[in-house]
C-alpha positions in Angstrom: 0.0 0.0 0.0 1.7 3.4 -0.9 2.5 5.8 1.7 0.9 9.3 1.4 0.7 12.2 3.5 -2.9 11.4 4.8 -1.8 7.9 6.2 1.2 9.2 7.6 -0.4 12.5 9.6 -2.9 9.4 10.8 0.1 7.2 11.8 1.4 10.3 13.7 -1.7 11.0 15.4 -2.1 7.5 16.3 1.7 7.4 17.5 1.3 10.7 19.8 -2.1 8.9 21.5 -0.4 6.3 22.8 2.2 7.9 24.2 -0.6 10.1 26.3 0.5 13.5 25.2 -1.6 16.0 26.2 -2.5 18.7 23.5 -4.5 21.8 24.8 -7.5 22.9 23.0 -6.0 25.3 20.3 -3.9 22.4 19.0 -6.6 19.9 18.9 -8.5 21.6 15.9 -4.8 22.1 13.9 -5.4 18.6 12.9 -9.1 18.8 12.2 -8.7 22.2 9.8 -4.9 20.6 8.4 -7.3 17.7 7.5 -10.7 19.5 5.8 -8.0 21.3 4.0 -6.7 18.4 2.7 -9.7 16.5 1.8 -9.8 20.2 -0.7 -7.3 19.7 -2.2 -7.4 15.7 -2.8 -11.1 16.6 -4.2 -8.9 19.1 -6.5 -5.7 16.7 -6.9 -7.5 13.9 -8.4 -7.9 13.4 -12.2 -10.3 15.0 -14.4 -12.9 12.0 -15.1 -13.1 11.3 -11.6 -13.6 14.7 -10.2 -16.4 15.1 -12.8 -18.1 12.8 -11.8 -17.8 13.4 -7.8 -19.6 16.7 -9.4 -22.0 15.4 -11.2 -23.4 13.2 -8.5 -23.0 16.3 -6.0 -25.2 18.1 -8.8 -28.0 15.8 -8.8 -28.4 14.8 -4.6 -28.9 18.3 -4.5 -31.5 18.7 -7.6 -33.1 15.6 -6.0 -33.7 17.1 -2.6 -35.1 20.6 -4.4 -37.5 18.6 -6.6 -38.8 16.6 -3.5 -39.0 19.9 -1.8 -40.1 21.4 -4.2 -43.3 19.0 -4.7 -44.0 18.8 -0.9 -44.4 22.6 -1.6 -46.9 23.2 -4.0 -47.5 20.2 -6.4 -45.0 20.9 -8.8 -46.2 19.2 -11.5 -49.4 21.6 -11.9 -47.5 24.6 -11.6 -45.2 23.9 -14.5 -48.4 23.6 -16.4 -48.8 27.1 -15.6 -52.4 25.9 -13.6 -53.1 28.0 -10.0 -53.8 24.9 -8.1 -52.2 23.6 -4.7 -52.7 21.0 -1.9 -56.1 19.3 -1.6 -56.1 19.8 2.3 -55.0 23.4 2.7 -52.7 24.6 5.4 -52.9 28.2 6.7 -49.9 29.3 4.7 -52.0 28.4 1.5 -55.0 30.3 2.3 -54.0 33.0 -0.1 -53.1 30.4 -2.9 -56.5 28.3 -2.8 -58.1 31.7 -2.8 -56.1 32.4 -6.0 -56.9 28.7 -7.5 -60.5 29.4 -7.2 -60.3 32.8 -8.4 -58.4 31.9 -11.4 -61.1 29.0 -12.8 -64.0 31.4 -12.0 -62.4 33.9 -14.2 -61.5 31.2 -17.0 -65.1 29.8 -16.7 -66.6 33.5 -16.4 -64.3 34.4 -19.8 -65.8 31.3 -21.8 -69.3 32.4 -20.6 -68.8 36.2 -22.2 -68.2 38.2 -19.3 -65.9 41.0 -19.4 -62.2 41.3 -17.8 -63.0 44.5 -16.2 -66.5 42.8 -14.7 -64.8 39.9 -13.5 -62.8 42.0 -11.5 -66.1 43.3 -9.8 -67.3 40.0 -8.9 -65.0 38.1 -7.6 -62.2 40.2 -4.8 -59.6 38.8 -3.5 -58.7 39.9 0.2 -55.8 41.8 1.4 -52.3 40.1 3.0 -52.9 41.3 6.4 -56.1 39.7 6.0 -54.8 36.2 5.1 -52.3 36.8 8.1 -54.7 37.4 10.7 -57.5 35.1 9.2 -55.1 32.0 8.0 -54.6 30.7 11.8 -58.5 30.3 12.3 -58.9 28.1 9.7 -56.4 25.4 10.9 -54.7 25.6 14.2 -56.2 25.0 17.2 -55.4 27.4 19.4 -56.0 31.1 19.6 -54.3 33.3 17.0 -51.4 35.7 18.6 -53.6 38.8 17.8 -56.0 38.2 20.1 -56.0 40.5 23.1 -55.9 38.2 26.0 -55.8 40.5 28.7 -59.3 41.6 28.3 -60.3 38.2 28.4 -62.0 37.1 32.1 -60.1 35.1 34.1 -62.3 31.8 34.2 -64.3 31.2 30.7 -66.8 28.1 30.4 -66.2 27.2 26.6 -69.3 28.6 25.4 -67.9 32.0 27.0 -64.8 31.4 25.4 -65.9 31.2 21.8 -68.2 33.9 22.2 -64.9 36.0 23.3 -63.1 34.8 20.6 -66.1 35.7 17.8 -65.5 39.7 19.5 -61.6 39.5 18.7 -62.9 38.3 14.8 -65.3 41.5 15.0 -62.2 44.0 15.9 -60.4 42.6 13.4 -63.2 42.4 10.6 -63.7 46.0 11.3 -60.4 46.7 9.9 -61.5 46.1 6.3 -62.9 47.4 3.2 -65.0 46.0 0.0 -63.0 48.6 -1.7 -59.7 47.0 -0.4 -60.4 43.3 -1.4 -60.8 45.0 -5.3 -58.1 46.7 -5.5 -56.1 43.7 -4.0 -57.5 41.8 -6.6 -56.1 44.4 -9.3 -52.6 43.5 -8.0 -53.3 39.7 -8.8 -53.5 39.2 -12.2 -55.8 36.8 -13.4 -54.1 33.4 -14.7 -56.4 31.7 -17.5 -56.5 27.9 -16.9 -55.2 25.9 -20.2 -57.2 23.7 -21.6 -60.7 22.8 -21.5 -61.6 23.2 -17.6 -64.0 20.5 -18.0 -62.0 17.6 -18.9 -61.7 17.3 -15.2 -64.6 15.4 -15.0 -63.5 13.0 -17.4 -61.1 11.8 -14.1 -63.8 12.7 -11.6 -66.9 11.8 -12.9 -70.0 14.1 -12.2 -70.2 15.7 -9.4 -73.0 16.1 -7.1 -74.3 19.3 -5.1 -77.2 19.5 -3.0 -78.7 22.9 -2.8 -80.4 23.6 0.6 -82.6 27.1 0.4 -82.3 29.9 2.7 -84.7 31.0 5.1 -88.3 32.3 3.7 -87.8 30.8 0.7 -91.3 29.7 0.3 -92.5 33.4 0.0 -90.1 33.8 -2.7 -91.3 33.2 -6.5 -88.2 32.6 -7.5 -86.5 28.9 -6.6 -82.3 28.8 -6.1 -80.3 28.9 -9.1 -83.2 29.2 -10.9 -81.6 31.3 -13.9 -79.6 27.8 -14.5 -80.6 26.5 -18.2 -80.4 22.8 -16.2 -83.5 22.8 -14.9 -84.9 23.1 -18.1 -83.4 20.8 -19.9 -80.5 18.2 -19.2 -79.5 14.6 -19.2 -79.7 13.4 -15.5 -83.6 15.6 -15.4 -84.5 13.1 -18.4 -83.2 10.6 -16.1 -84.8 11.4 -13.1 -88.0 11.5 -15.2 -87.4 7.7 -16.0 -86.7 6.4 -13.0 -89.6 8.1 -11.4 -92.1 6.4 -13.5 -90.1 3.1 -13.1 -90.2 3.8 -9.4 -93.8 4.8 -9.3 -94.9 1.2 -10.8 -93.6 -0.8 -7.9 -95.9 -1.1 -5.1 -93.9 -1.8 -1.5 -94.9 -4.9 -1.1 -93.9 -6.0 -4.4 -90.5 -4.6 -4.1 -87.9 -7.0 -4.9 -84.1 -7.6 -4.2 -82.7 -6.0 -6.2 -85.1 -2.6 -6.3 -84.1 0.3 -4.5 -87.0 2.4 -5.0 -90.9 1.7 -4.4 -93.7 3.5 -5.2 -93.9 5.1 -1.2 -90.4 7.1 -2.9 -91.9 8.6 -5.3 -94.2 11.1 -3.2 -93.8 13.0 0.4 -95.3 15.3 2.7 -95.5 19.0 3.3 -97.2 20.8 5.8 -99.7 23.3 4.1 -100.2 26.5 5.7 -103.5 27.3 4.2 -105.3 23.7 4.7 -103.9 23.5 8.3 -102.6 20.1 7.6 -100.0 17.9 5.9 -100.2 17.0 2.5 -99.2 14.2 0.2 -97.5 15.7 -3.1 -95.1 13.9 -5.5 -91.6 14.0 -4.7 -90.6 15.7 -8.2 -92.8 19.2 -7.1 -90.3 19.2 -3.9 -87.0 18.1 -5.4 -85.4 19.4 -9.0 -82.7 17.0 -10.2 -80.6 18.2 -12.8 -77.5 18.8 -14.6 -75.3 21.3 -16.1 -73.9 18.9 -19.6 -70.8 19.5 -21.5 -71.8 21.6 -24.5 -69.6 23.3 -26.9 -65.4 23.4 -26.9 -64.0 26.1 -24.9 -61.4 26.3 -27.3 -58.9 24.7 -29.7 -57.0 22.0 -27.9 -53.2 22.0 -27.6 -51.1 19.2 -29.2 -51.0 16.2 -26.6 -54.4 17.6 -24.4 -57.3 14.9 -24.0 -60.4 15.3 -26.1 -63.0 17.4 -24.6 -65.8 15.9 -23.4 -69.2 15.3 -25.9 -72.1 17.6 -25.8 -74.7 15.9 -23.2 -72.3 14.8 -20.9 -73.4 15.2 -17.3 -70.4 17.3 -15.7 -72.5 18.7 -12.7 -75.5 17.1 -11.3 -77.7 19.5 -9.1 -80.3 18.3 -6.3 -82.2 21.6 -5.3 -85.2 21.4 -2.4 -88.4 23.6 -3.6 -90.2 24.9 -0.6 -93.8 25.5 -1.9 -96.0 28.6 -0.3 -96.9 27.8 2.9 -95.1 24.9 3.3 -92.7 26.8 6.7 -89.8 24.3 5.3 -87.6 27.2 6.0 -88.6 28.7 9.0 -89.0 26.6 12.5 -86.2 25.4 14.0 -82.6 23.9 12.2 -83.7 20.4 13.3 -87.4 20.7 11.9 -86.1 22.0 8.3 -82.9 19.5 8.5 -85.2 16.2 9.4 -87.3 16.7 6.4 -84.8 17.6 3.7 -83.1 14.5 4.9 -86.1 12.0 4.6 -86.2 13.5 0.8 -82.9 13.8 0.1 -82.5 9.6 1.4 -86.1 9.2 -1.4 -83.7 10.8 -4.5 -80.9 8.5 -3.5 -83.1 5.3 -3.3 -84.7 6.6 -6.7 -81.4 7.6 -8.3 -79.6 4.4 -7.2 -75.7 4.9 -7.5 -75.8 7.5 -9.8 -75.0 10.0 -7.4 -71.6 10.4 -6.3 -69.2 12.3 -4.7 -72.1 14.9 -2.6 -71.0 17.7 -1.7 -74.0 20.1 0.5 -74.1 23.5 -0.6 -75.9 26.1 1.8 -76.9 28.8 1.1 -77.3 31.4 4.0 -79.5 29.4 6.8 -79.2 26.7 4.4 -75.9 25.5 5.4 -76.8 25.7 9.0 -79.5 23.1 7.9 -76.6 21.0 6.2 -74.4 20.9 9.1 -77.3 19.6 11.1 -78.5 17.8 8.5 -74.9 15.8 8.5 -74.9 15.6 11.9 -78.2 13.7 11.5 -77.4 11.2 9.0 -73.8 10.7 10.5 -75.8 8.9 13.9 -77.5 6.4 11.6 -75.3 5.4 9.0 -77.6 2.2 8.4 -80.9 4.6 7.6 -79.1 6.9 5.5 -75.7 4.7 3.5 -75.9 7.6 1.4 -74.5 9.8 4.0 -70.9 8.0 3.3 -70.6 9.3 -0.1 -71.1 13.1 1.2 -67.5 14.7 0.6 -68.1 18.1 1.8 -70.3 21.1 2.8 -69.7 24.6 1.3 -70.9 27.2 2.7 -72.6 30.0 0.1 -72.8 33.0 1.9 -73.4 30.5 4.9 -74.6 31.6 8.6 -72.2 29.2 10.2 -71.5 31.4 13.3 -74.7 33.5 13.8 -75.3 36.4 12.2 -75.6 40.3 13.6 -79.0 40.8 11.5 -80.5 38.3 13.9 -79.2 39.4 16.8 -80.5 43.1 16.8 -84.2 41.0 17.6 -82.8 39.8 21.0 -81.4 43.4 21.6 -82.2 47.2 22.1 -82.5 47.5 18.3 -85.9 48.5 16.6 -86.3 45.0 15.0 -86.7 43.7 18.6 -89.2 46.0 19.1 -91.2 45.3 15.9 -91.0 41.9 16.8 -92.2 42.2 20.3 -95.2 44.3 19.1 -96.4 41.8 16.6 -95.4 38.5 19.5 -98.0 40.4 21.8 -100.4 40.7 19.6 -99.8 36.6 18.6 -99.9 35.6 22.3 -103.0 37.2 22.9 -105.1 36.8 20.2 -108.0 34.8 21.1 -109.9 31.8 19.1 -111.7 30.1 22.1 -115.1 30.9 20.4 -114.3 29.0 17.2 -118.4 27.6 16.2 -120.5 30.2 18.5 -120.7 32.3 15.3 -123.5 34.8 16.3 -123.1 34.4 20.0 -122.1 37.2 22.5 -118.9 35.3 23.6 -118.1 35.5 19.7 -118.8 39.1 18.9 -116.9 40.1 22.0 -114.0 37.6 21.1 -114.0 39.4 17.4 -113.8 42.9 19.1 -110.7 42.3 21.1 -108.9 40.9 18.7 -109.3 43.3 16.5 -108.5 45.7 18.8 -104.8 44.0 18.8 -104.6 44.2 15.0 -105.3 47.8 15.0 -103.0 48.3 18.0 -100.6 46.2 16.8 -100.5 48.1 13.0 -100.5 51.4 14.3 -97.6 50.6 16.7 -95.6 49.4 13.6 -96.2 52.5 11.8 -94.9 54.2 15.1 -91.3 52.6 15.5 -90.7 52.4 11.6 -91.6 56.1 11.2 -88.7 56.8 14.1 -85.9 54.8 12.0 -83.3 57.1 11.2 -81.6 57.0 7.9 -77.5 57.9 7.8 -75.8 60.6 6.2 -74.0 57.9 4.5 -77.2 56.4 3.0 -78.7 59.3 1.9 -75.5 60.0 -0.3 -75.7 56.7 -1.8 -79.1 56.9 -2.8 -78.8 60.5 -4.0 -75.4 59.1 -6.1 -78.1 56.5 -7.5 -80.7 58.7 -8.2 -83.2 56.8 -6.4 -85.7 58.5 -3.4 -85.1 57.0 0.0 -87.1 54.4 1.5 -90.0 55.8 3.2 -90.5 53.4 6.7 -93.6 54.4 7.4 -94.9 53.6 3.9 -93.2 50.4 4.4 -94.7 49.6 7.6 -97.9 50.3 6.0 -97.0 47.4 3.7 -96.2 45.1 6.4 -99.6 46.1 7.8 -101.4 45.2 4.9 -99.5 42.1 4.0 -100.4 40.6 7.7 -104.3 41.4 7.3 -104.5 40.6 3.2 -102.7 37.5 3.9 -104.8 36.2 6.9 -107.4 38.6 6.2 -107.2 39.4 10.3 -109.8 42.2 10.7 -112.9 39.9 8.5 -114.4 38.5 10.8 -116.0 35.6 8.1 -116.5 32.0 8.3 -113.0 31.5 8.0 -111.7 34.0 10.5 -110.8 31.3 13.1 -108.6 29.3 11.2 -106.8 32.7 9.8 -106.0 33.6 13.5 -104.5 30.0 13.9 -102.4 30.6 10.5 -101.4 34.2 11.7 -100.5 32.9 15.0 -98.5 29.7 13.8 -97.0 31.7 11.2 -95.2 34.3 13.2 -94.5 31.4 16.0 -92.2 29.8 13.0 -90.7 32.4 11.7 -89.8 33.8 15.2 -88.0 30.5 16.0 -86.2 31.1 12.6 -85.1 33.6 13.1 -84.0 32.8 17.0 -82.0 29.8 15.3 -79.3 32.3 13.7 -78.3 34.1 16.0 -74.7 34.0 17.4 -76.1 32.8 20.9 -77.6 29.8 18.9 -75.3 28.9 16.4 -72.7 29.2 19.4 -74.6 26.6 21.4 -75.5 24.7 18.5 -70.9 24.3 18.4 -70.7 23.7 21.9 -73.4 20.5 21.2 -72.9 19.2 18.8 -69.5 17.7 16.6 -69.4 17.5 12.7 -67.0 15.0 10.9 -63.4 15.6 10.4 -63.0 13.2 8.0 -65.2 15.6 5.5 -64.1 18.6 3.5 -65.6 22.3 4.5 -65.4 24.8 2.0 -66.6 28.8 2.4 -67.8 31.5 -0.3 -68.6 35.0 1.1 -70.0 37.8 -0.8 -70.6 41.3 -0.1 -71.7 45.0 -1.1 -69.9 48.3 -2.0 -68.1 50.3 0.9 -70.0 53.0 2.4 -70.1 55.9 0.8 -67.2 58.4 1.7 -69.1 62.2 3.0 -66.1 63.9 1.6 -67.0 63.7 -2.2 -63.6 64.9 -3.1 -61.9 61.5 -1.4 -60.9 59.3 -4.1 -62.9 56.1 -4.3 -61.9 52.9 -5.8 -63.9 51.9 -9.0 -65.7 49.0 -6.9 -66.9 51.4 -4.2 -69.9 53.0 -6.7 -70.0 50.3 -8.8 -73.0 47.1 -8.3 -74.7 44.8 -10.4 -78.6 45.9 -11.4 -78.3 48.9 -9.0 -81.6 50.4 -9.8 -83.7 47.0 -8.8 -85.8 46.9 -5.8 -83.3 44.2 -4.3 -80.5 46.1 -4.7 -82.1 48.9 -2.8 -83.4 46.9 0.0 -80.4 44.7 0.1 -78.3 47.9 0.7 -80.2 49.4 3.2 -79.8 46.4 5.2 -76.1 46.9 4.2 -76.3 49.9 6.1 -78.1 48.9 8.8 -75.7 45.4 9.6 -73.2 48.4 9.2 -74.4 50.1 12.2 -75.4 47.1 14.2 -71.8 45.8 13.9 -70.3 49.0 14.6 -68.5 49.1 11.3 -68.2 45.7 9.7 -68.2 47.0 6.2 -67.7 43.6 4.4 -70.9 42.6 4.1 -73.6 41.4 1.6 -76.8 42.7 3.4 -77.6 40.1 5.8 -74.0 38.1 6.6 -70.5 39.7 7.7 -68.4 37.6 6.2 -66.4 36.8 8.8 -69.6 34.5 10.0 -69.6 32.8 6.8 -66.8 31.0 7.2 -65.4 27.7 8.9 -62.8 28.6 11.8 -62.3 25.6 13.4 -59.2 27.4 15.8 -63.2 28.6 17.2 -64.8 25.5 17.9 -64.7 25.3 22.0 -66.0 21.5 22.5 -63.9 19.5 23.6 -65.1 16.5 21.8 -65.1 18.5 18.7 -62.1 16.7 16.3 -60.0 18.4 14.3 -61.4 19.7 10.9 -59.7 22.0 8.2 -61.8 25.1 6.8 -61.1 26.0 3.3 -61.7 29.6 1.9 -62.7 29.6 -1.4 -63.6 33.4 -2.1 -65.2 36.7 -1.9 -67.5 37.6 -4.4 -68.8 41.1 -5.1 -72.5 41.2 -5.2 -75.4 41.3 -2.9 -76.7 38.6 -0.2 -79.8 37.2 -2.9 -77.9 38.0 -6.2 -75.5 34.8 -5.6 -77.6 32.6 -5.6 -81.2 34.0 -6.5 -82.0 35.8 -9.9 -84.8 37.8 -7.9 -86.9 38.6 -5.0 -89.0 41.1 -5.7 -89.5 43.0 -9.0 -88.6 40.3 -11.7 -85.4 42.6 -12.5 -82.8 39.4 -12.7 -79.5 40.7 -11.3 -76.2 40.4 -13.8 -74.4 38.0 -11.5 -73.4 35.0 -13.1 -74.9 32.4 -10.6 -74.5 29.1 -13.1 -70.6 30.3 -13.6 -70.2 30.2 -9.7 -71.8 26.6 -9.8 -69.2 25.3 -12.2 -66.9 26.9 -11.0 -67.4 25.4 -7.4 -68.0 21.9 -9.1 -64.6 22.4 -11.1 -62.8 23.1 -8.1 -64.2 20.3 -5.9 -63.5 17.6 -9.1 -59.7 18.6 -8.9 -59.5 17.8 -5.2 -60.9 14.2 -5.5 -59.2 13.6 -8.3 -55.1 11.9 -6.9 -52.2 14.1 -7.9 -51.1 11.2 -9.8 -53.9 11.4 -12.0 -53.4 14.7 -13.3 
């Protein structure tokens, strides 16, 4: 073996421990830096071929561990297809980026669909960095973010307290924000258009499946959800729902065989009917639309190597949508009593559709995805009566009242709703039928005159507190900017008056009059506890009760209306602050004066779309006090800029169908939701 300078210093070292010579500390790293040194300039010393290759493999352990970081990090396969896309389960550092993703296919979607850059901007914001940095910890970790101010915080909270505490800290911060903001964040995000056809998603996918649940008073409302959506009209899985309805209808229960899922008892349910004081028995297709949105037309000409797009007629989106016929109180009551019969027909479609229906996610809008929380929460405790429930995948929230909302509250506090309220529950409490078939008798006459005396009382005392409601500088601004008069309250109260006694015809004392005081009574009895059932006190309880699945996906989409107008006209004002869709309907007008006054009641919350700050709208599971309550991950999907009805009803009142593309937000959602059950592999 030849002798070299390496083995010799070893031999040296070896020679000099034996002997026991002591070195001090200075001398024993000589050696060490004489030796790195060394192992320099043997790297240097040796030949050409070798040392190139030492290199090269250098090179690649290091390429290695930044492509495997690299991946870890944000998928990199879709981003060097130039696709905004990340991780399916979102951490809080990617907040911002799955906003981005979701941004970027509504505006690609939006694009095919004919909308304008410029208006695609309006509707859909993007919110600011410190918002992401505040918000981000709330949708993932479970304890309190850093920005909370602990020191105001009693010493000894019960958890209820607690997350009531920690809802106050959300309102500080929310307060902090402009609409105005979010656009003009938005304008420093340029929009990325997807490649491709944005449907061939499904191809991996397969259709998939959202269940619309209706906000509250729906059934007073002509219009049904979505309803603007050409689906409903006409599409594949409605021609197949067709079918299997009269397939189902023909089997009788008791003829129901092994392998049938359906029987004619599926084909129908009941409804409780306001005017005939009873339940009804009505078939299942007048309370349920199934549907789909098909693949029609190419979005454009594909790339060399892309997949085919998809046929014309192909189901990419099927749609399950509850109707709530007149009368019917399916969205009023309690959460439990609207959930427990949306769940005994949404079990009926599954048993009529078979297996069609995969991969369900609940969509919610405003009370409605209270109802689908509880309504998950139901079907979760009896897996057996409800095997469906297994193939749910998520629940989004659309403008959602997941934590309460500050409309509802201002009935349980010194607000004017509470007292409008109040007068018409004194009215309900003592209104008498006890003479129901002594028509003509004294007892009946007398009965008739003191209850009328309530109507009057109570319609005059409405007139009252609406004619004292106060309308803000602010307001009056807007409206002037709009060219539109201000609401007149007492004019409106007058139309409350008259809707009460048209409706249940209250001061006619005819053969029906008994059972009109029962509908009047039962009516507002309903609608109170609907109301009661979003508040934050409620939803807050609801939390601390009950626990919803970890192992399923929660997504949130938030909306809301143009800042309040600036007194100083010559402030500058971004483009989005005097900008809405269909600002001269009568829901754009109503909607913003409840703008203004969720405004007040929230001391500022400015980020709102007329009934919902959108702070409430979303899943914070860092929130969630009960203790029995397993982890969960809530995924923020956007912000969009348009009024509380507009995202997901074409109209409310006048016919005047607001501009807000409501069947691009439902692909859009869909799109999104088929890329995160589709593996990365697949892609």
């Amino acid at each position: 073996m030849p002798v070299t300078k390496r083995s010799t210093r070893r031999a040296e070292r070896e020679k000099k421990g034996e002997n026991g010579d002591a070195e001090d500390e200075s001398s024993e790293k000589e050696p060490l830096i004489s030796e790195r040194k060394y192992r320099l300039k043997w790297l240097l010393g040796v030949d050409g071929s070798k040392r190139r290759t030492i290199l090269f493999l250098i090179k690649w352990a290091v390429f290695i561990y930044l492509v495997v970081t690299f991946y870890h990090a944000q998928r990199w396969g879709w981003l060097l297809q130039g696709k905004s896309f990340y991780l399916p389960y979102h951490s809080p550092g990617n907040m911002r980026k799955t906003g981005l993703a979701f941004r970027n296919m509504f505006f690609t979607i939006a694009r095919r669909h004919g909308y304008s850059h410029r208006d695609i901007e309006k509707m859909i914001l993007f919110p600011t960095e410190s918002m992401f940095k505040q918000l981000s910890p709330l949708a993932h970790d479970a304890r309190w973010p850093s920005w909370f101010n602990r020191s105001e915080a009693p010493g000894h909270l019960s958890p209820k307290e607690r997350m009531q505490y920690a809802l106050k800290q959300l309102d500080n911060v929310s307060r902090k924000s402009k609409p105005s903001q979010l656009f003009e964040a938005g304008e420093t995000q340029p929009f990325v258009k997807m490649k491709g056809d944005t449907r061939n998603i499904f191809r991996e996918s397969g259709a998939i499946t959202l269940v619309l649940l209706p906000g509250i008073l729906s059934e007073l409302i002509d219009t049904k959800l979505f309803g603007d959506v050409p689906a409903w009209a006409d599409s594949t899985l409605k021609g197949r729902w067709k079918e299997r309805m009269e397939v189902c209808s023909k089997i009788l229960p008791h003829e129901r065989g092994e392998g049938e899922e359906c029987d004619e008892s599926d084909t129908v349910d009941r409804r409780w009917s306001l005017d005939k004081l009873d339940f009804l028995v009505e078939p299942l297709a007048e309370l349920v639309d199934v549907a789909s949105i098909d693949a029609k037309g190419v979005e454009e000409e594909l790339e060399e190597g892309a997949s085919p797009s998809l046929p014309d007629g192909h189901p990419l989106i099927h749609l399950v949508r509850f109707n709530t016929p007149m009368g019917s109180l399916e969205t009023m009551g309690t959460i439990e009593r609207s959930s427990t019969t949306f769940l005994r027909r949404l079990t009926k479609v599954m048993r009529i559709m078979g297996g069609e229906l995969k991969d369900l996610y609940l969509v919610g809008y405003s009370r409605g995805a209270a109802v689908a929380l509880e309504l998950l929460v139901q079907a979760r405790k009896s897996p057996k009566l409800f095997p469906w429930v297994r193939r749910v995948r998520g629940v989004v929230s659309l403008g959602g009242v997941i934590y309460g909302t500050e409309a509802a509250d201002t009935v349980t506090q010194d607000h004017l709703h509470k007292k409008i309220l109040e007068s018409v529950l004194e009215t309900v409490e003592h209104v008498d039928y006890s003479h129901e078939g002594d028509f003509g008798s004294v007892g009946h006459a007398k009965e008739v005159a003191s209850n009328t005396k309530l109507f009057v009382k109570m319609g005059i005392d409405l007139v009252h507190q609406l004619s004292q409601k106060e309308v803000s500088d602010a307001m009056a601004l807007e409206f002037a900017e709009l060219g539109v008069v201000l609401p007149d309250f007492q004019t409106i109260a007058n139309l409350m008056t008259k809707f009460l006694f048209g409706t249940f015809r209250l001061n006619e004392p005819v053969t029906e009059y008994y059972e009109n005081i029962r509908k009047f009574k039962i009516f507002i009895t309903m609608l109170q506890e609907g109301i009661l059932g979003l508040t934050t006190q409620a939803r807050i309880d609801w939390w601390s009760e009950n626990t919803v699945p970890s192992d399923v996906a929660y997504y949130s989409i938030s909306a809301t209306m143009a800042d309040i107008a600036a007194p100083n006209p010559k402030d500058i004002q971004s483009p989005f602050n005097i900008v809405d869709f269909l600002s001269s309907s009568a829901d754009f007008l109503v909607l913003r004066a409840f703008f203004h006054d969720l405004y007040n009641a929230t001391k500022g919350k400015q980020i709102n779309d007329g009934q919902v700050c959108y702070d409430r709208t979303m899943f914070w599971p860092s929130l969630i006090t009960n203790s029995k309550q397993k982890p969960f991950k809530g995924t923020f999907l956007g912000i969009l800029g348009a009024h509380h009805w507009s995202i997901a009803l074409p109209s409310v009142f006048d016919g005047q169908s607001s501009n807000f593309p409501r069947e691009v937000l439902l692909e859009t959602l869909a799109t999104f939701l088929a890329h995160e059950r589709v593996p990365f592999y697949k892609k």
